[in-house]
C-alpha positions as CSV (number, residue, x, y, z in Angstrom):
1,X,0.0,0.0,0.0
2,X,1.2,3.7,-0.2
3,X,3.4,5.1,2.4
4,X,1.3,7.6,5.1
5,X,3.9,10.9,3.2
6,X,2.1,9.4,-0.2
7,X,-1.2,9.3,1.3
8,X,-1.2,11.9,3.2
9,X,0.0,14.2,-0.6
10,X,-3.0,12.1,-2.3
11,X,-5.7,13.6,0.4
12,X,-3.6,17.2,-0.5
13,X,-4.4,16.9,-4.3
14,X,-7.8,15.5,-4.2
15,X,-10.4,17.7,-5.4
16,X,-13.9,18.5,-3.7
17,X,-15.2,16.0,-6.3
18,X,-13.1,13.4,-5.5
19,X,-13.9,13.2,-1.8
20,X,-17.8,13.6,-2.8
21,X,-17.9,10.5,-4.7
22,X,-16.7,8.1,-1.8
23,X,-19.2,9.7,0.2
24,X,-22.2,9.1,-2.4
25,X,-21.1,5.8,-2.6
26,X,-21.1,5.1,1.3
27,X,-24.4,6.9,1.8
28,X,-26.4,4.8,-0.1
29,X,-29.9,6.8,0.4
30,X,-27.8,10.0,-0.9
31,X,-26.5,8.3,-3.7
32,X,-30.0,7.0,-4.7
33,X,-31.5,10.1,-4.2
34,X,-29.3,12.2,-6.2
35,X,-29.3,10.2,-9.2
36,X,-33.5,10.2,-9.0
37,X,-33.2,13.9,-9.1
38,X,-30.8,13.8,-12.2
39,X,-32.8,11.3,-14.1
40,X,-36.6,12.3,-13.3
41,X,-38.3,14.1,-14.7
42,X,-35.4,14.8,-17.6
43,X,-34.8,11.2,-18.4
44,X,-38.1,9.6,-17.3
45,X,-41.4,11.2,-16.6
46,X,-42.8,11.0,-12.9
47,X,-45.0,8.2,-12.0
48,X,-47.6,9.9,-10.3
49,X,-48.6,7.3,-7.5
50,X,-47.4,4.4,-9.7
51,X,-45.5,3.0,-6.7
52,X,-48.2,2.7,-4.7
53,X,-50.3,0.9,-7.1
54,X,-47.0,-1.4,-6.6
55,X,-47.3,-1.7,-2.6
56,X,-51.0,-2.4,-2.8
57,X,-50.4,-5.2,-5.7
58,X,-48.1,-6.6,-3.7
59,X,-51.2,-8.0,-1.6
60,X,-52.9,-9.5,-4.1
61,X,-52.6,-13.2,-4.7
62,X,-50.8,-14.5,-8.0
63,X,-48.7,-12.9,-10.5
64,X,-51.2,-9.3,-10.7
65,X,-48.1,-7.8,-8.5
66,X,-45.4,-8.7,-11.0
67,X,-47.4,-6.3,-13.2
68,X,-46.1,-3.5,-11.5
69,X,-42.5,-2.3,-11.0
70,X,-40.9,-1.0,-8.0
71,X,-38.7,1.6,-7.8
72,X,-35.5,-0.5,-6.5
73,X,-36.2,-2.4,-9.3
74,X,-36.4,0.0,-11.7
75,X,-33.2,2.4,-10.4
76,X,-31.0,-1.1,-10.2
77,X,-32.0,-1.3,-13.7
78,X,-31.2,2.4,-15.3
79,X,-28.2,2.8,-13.4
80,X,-26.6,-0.7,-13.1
81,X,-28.4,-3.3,-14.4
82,X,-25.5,-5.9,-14.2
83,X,-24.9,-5.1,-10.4
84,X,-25.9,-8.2,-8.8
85,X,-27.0,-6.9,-5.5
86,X,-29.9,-4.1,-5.7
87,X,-29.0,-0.4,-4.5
88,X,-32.3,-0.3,-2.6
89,X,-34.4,2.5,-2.1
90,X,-35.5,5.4,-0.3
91,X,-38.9,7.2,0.9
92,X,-38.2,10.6,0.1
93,X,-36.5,9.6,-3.2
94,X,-39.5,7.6,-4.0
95,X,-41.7,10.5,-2.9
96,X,-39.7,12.9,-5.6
97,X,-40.4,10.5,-8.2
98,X,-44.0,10.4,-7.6
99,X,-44.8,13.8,-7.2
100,X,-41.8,15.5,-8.1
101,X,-40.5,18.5,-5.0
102,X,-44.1,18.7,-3.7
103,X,-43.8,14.4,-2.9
104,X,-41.2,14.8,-0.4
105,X,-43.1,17.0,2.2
106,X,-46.2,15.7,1.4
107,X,-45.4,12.1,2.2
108,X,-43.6,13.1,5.3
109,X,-46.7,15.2,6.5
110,X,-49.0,11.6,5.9
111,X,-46.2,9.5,7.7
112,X,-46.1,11.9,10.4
113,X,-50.1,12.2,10.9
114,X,-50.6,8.4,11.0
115,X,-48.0,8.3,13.6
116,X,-49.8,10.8,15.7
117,X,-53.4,9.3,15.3
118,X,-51.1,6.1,16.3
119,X,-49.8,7.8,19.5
120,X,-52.6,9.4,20.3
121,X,-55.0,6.5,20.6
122,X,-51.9,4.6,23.2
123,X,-53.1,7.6,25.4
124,X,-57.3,7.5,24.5
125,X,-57.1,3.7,24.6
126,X,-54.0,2.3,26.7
127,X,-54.6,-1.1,25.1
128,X,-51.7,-3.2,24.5
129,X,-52.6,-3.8,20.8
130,X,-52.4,0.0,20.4
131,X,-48.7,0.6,22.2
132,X,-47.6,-2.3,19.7
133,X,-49.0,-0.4,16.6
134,X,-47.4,3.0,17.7
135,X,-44.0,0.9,18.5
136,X,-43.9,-1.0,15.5
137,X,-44.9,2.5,12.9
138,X,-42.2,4.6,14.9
139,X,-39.4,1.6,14.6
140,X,-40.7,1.2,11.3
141,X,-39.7,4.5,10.5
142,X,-36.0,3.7,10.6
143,X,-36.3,1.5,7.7
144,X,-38.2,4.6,5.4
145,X,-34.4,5.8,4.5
146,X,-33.6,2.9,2.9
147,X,-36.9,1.0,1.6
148,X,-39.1,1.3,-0.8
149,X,-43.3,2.0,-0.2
150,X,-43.8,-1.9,-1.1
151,X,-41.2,-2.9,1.2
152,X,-42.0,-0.5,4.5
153,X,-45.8,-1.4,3.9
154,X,-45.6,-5.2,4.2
155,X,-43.4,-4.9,7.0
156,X,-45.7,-2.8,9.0
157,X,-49.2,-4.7,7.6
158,X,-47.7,-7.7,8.1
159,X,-46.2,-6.9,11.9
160,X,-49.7,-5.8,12.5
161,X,-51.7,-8.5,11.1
162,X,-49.6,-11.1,13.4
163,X,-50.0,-8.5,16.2
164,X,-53.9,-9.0,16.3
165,X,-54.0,-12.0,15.2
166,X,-51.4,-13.1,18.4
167,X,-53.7,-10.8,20.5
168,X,-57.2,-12.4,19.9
169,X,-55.9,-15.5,20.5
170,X,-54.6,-14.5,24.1
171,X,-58.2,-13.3,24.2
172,X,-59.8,-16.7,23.7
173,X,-57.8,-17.9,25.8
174,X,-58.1,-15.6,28.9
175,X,-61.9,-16.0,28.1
176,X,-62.3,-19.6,28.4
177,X,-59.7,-19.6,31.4
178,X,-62.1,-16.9,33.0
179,X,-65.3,-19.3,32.2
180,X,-63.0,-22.1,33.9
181,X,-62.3,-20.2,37.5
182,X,-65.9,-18.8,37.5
183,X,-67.0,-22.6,36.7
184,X,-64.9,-23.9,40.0
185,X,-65.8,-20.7,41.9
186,X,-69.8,-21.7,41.6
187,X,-69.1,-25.3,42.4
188,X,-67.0,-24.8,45.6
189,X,-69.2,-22.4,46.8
190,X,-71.8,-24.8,46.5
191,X,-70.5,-27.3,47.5
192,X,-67.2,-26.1,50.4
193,X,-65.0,-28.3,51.0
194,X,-64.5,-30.0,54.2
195,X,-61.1,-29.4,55.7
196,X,-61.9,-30.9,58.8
197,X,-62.4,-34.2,57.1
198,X,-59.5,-33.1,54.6
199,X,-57.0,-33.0,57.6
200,X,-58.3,-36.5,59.4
């Protein structure tokens, strides 16, 4: 490898440039966003909720999703399609390409409201299905810098449908449990048991 006087000349004679493009490269949301803005809408035209026609398919049973492309899929394929391993994606970049400068606030401001109706209702309804929900949508939110819509919104449907569906069934359980103790609560009263006969 080079000596630190070499290296340390290298740094010296690198341009602004130069030390950007590591950086792109490392910050992978950056680097995806950045080359949305150059290609939309001079390349490519916006897609106008197209994406989210993508999430929703996603749910649907046989090949109807397949129909619909997603943006990973489709930036792996303008900018690299040989690159084996996808560049993933990112909310606000996929916000820009929906709606162009507008999308970026706008989906932020949604995001942000469901997560205080989400909040809100932990304090209006202190159910434990409800601190889950506002738990999973707010560690959710981690993933939005590096996901697209299709991606975060199975992740948090999904987490929620196993949610309830783990939570009813502790339901019918406490219920029949709670039918069982009320059973052997009206039986013993009626008929007490004798500890005097018990303990001879």
């Amino acid at each position: 490898g080079l000596g630190l006087e070499s290296q340390i000349n290298a740094a010296q004679e690198a341009s602004f440039l130069d030390w950007l493009h590591p950086v792109m490269h490392m910050s992978s949301n950056l680097h995806v966003y950045t080359n949305v803005v150059d290609t939309v809408p001079s390349i490519e035209g916006h897609w106008f909720g197209r994406s989210l026609l993508s999430a929703i398919a996603s749910f649907l049973p046989g090949d109807f999703a397949l129909k619909y492309e997603t943006p990973a899929w489709w930036f792996a394929e303008i900018y690299d399609h040989q690159r084996l391993a996808g560049y993933g994606f990112s909310q606000d970049a996929e916000a820009y390409l929906n709606f162009g400068w507008i999308g970026p606030p706008l989906w932020f401001a949604v995001w942000g409201f469901l997560l205080a109706k989400a909040y809100r209702r932990t304090i209006t309804k202190s159910k434990t299905i409800d601190m889950f929900i506002w738990w999973h949508l707010a560690a959710s939110s981690a993933f939005a810098i590096r996901s697209d819509t299709r991606g975060l919104t199975k992740m948090v449907v999904l987490g929620i449908v196993m949610a309830v569906i783990l939570w009813k069934v502790a339901e019918i359980v406490a219920y029949f449990e709670s039918r069982k103790m009320r059973h052997l609560h009206r039986v013993t009263r009626r008929h007490p048991p004798n500890f005097y006969r018990l303990k001879n």
